[in-house]
C-alpha positions, 0 to 999 in steps of 0.5 A: 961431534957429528957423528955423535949426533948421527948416532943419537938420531939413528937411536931414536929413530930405533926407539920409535920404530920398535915402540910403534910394533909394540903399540901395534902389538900389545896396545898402549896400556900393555906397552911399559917403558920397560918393555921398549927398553928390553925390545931396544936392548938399552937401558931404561936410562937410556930410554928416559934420555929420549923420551920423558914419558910414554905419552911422549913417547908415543906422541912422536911415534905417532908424528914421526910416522906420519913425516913421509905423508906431509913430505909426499903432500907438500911435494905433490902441492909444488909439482907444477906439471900436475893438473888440480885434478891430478893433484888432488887425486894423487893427494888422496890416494896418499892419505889412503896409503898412509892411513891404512896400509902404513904401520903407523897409520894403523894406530888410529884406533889407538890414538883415539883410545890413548887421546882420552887419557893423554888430551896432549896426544890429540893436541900434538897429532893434530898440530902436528899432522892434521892440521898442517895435512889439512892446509895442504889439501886445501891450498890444492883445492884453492889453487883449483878454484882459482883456475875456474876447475873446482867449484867453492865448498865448505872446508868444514863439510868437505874434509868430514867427506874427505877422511871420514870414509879414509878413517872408518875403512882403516877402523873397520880393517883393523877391528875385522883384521883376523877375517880371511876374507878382510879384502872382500868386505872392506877392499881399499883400492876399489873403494878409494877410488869410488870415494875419489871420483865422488869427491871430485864430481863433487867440487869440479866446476861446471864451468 
């Protein structure tokens, strides 16, 4: 009976894997249930037994890939030989990595897109990564403040500073993708770390 279980989450996990390079590919219009069960080679059956839908679908795509980010935040937030600073850094350059360089977080443009058809994708990926990533973040940056090393911000104004540029650089990536010169326009590694040390001469303390 276990390893029934084992099976049936490794199928899924398949499923998911494959429909997300298939989004990627063909975008979500252009993605049928059918296509996905062909590509998986089981049965629309099959594929229904997983997944009601290809809202649903692609909802868990969406969370399921953004898991490994929330796991990497929670373990920097308990990391108790890391400075805030050093926290918060690390913090953004793996929202940097998940939301550019991951396949999944490449789907940004397509989240936006399928979100106005489908409001209960914008719903579940915001309660499921958005909010939960944000409280993260923002427990780091209490835990700064109260070690007199960040100053007190707005949470509002800082999260739109924080992932508006993060987000607007994995749009521009993907809609410029086919340049040869994709990196010259929009390279990550130096403009994460402009965007990073702007964040921080922002909220560090004077004190």
């Amino acid at each position: 009976m276990g390893n029934g279980f084992v099976a049936a989450e490794t199928r899924r996990e398949e499923i998911m894997r494959v429909s997300t390079g298939l989004f990627l590919e063909n975008g979500f219009a252009a993605t049928s249930m059918s296509k996905v069960a062909a590509a998986c080679k089981i049965t629309k059956a099959s594929l229904y037994h997983h997944f009601t839908g290809k809202d649903e679908l692609f909802i868990a795509c969406v969370t399921h890939g953004y898991t490994p980010a929330l796991d990497d935040l929670r373990a920097l937030e308990n990391d108790q030989s890391l400075d805030p600073v050093t926290r918060l850094r690390e913090a953004i350059s793996v929202l940097y990595e998940m939301t550019i360089k991951s396949e999944v977080g490449r789907m940004s443009p397509l989240i936006a897109e399928v979100s106005r058809a489908f409001p209960n994708v914008a719903r579940s990926f915001h309660s499921d990564y958005i909010g939960p990533q944000q409280e993260i973040v923002w427990r780091m940056i209490a835990d700064g403040v109260d070690q007199k090393v960040f100053q007190p911000v707005d949470r509002k104004s800082f999260f739109h500073l924080l992932f508006g540029p993060i987000v607007t650089l994995s749009l521009s990536r993907e809609m410029f993708t086919s340049f040869e010169d994709l990196e010259d326009h929009f390279p990550v590694e130096p403009l994460k770390q402009s965007h990073t040390d702007a964040l921080l001469k922002l909220i560090r303390s004077c004190a």
